[in-house]
N, C-alpha and C positions, 0 to 999 in steps of 0.2 A: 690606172687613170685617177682612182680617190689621191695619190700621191700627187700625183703631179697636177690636181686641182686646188684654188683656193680653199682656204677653209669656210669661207663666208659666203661662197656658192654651197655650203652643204651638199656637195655634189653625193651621188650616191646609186650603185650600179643595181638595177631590181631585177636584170635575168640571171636565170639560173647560172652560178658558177660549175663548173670552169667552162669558160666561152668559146667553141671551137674558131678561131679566125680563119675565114675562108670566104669566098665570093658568095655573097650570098647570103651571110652571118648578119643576125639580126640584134642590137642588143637595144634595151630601154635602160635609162635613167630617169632621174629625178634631181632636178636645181633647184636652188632657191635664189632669186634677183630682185633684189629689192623687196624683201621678205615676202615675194608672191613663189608660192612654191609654181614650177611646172616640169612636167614630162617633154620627155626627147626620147626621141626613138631612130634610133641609126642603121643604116644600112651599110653592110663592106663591101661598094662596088668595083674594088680589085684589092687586088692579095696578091703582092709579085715580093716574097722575100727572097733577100735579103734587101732589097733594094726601095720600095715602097708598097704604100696602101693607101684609099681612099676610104671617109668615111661622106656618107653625104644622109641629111637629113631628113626621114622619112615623114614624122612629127615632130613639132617642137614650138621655139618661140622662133624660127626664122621664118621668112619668106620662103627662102632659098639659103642652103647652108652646102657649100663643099670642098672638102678639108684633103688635101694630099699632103702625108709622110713622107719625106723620102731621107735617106740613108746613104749615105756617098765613103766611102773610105777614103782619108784626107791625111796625108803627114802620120800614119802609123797610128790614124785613131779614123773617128766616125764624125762626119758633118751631118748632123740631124736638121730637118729643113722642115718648116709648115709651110705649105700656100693653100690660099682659104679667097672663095669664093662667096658674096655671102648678099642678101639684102636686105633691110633693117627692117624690123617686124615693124607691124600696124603702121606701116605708109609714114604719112606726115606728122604722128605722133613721137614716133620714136628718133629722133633727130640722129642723123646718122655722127656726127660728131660725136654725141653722148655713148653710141655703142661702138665705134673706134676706138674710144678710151676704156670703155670698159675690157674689150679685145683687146688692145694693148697690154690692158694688165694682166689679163690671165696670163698671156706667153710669157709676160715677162717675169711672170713668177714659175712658169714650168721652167723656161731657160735656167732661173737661181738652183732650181732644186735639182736639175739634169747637172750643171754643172757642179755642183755640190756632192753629187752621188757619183760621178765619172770623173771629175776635173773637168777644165774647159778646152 
């Protein structure tokens, strides 16, 4: 995950390594957004590999955060997929346009670095 995070999120994993991923699996981090540091704490409410996983937000800066993986074998490779459910913290404050873009950029920096490390 520190990988395929911005560097400018300071992202950073605070449970104990190594993480068993299974239904159930609990992990906490640490961001920084807009140099406000805060905690995220996830939940993995499925684990079906090869194929995907959910992570959904138990603490954090969302309302509502949930995140499915999935994994599809495509043309002798792997289509990796997010869809994300999500509703913009603090109500009428946080202008859902401004955290679009912010979403926007994360993926589209994991996309650069996935396709970097595997090809596209």
């Amino acid at each position: 995950m520190e990988q395929l995070t911005p560097d400018w999120l300071r992202f950073q994993i605070l449970s104990p390594l190594l993480i068993e991923m299974r239904v159930g699996a609990l992990i906490d981090y640490r961001i920084r957004l807009y140099k406000i540091p805060m905690r995220w704490r996830t939940l993995i409410s499925a684990w079906e590999p090869p194929y995907r996983f959910v992570d959904e937000q138990i603490r954090g800066p969302y309302s509502l955060w949930w995140h499915e993986h999935t994994f599809v074998e495509q043309d002798g490779g792997t289509l990796l997929e997010d869809h994300v459910r999500y509703r913009a913290p603090l109500g009428f404050i946080a202008h859902p346009l401004m955290v679009n873009r912010q979403l926007q950029r994360i993926f589209d920096y994991r996309t650069e670095v996935i396709r970097r490390l595997f090809g596209s």
